[in-house]
C-alpha positions as CSV (number, residue, x, y, z in Angstrom):
1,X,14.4,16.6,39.0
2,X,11.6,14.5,37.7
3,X,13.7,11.0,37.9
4,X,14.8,11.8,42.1
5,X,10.7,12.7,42.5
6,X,10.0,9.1,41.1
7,X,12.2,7.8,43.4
8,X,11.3,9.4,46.5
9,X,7.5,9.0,45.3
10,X,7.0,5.0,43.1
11,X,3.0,5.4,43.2
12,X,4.0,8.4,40.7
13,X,4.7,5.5,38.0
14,X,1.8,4.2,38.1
15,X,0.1,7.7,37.3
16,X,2.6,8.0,34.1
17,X,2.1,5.1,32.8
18,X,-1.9,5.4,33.1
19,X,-1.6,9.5,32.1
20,X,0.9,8.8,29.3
21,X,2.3,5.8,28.0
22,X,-1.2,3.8,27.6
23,X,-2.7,6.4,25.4
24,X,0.3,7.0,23.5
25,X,0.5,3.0,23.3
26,X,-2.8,2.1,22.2
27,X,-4.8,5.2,20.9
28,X,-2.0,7.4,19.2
29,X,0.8,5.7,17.7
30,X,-1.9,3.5,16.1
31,X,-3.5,6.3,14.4
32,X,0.0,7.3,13.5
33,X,0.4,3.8,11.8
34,X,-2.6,3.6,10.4
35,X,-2.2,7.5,8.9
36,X,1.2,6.1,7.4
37,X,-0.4,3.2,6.1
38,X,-3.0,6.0,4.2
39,X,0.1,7.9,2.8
40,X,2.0,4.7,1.4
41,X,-1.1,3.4,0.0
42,X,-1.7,6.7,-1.9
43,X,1.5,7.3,-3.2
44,X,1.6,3.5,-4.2
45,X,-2.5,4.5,-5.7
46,X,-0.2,7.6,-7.7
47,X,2.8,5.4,-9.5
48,X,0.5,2.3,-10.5
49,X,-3.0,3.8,-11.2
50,X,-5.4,1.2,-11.1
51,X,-8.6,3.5,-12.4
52,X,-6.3,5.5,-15.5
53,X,-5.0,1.8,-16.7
54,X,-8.7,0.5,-17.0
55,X,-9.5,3.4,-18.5
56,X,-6.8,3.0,-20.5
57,X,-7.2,-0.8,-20.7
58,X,-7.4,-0.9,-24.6
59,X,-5.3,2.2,-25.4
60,X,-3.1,1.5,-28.3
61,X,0.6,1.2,-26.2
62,X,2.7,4.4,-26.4
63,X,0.2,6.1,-29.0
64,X,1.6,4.0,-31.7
65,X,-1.2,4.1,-34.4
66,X,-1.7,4.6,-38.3
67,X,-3.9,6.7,-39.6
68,X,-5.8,4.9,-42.3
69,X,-5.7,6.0,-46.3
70,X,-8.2,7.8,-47.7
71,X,-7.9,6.0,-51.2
72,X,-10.2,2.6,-50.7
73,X,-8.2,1.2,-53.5
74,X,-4.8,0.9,-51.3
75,X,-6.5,-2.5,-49.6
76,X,-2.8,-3.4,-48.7
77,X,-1.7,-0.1,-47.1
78,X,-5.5,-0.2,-45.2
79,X,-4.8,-4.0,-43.8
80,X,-1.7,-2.9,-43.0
81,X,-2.5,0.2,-41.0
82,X,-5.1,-2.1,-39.4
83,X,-2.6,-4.4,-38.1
84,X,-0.5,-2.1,-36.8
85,X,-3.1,-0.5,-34.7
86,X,-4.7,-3.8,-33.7
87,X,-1.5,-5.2,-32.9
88,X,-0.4,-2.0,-30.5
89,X,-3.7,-2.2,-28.9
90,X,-2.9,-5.8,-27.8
91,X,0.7,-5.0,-26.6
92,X,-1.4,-2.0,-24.5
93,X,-4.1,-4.1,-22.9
94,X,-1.4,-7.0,-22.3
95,X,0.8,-4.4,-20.4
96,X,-1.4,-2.6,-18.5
97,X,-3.3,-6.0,-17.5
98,X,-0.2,-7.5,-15.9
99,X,0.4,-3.8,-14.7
100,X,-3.2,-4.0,-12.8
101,X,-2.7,-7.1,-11.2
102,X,1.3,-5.9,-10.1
103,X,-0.8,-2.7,-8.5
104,X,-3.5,-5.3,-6.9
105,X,-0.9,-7.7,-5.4
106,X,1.1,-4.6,-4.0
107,X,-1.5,-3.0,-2.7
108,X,-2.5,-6.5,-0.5
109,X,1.0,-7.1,0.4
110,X,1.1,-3.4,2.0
111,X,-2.1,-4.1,3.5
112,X,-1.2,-7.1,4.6
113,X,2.4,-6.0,6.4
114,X,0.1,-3.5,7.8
115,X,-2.5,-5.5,9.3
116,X,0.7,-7.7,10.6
117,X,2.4,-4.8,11.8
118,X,-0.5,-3.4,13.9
119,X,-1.3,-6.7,15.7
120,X,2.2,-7.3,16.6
121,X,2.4,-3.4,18.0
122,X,-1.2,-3.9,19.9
123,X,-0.2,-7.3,21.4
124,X,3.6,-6.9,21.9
125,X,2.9,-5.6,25.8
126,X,0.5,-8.7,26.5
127,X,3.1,-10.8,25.0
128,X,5.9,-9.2,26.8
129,X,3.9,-9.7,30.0
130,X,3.2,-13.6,29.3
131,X,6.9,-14.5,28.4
132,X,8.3,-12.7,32.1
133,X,5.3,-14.0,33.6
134,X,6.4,-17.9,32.7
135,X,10.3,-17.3,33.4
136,X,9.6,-15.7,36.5
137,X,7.9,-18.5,37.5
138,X,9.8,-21.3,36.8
């Protein structure tokens, strides 16, 4: 019914597409994208944690850690201990360092396919236009 009333009445296209398909081009599938965009970078913000790892940051890694001897005397066991818990320490920061920077780099790749993905949406119809324009005038 609707396509033979388009036919019999063309000025009703123009009315569609200024009614319908320019706000749903340019005002809601954006905010669509853009609310997508929110959820990915929240769920990427909930596997790689950039504010618990700096809290974290000097954590011994996996809880690995000595507790110390009560007896002074045992200078080898207390050196010992010590390097233990210095050296897990190290492993943590080192791990959760390279950890931060993974979550910082994905985090500006998503925003960056993002930001691509939006400008290519926003000026696919101009582009579309310019490209028929030149072939249909050649």
């Amino acid at each position: 019914m609707g396509l033979f009333r388009l036919l019999r009445h063309p000025a009703l296209l123009g009315e569609i597409l200024i009614r319908d398909l320019l706000p749903w081009y340019f005002l809601y599938e954006p905010w669509r994208f853009i609310r997508n965009y929110w959820a990915y970078a929240r769920a990427l913000n909930q596997i790689l944690s950039i504010p618990y790892l700096l809290r974290t940051l000097l954590s011994p890694w996996k809880s690995i850690t000595d507790a110390y001897p009560t007896n002074l005397i045992l200078i080898g066991k207390i050196l010992e201990t010590l390097t233990l818990n210095v050296t897990t320490r190290v492993i943590g920061c080192v791990i959760r360092s390279f950890t931060i920077v993974l979550a910082m780099l994905l985090h500006a790749l998503l925003l960056a396919a993002f930001a691509v993905f939006l400008t290519a949406w926003l000026n696919y119809p101009f582009l579309f236009y310019s490209v028929v324009t030149y072939l249909l005038s050649r």
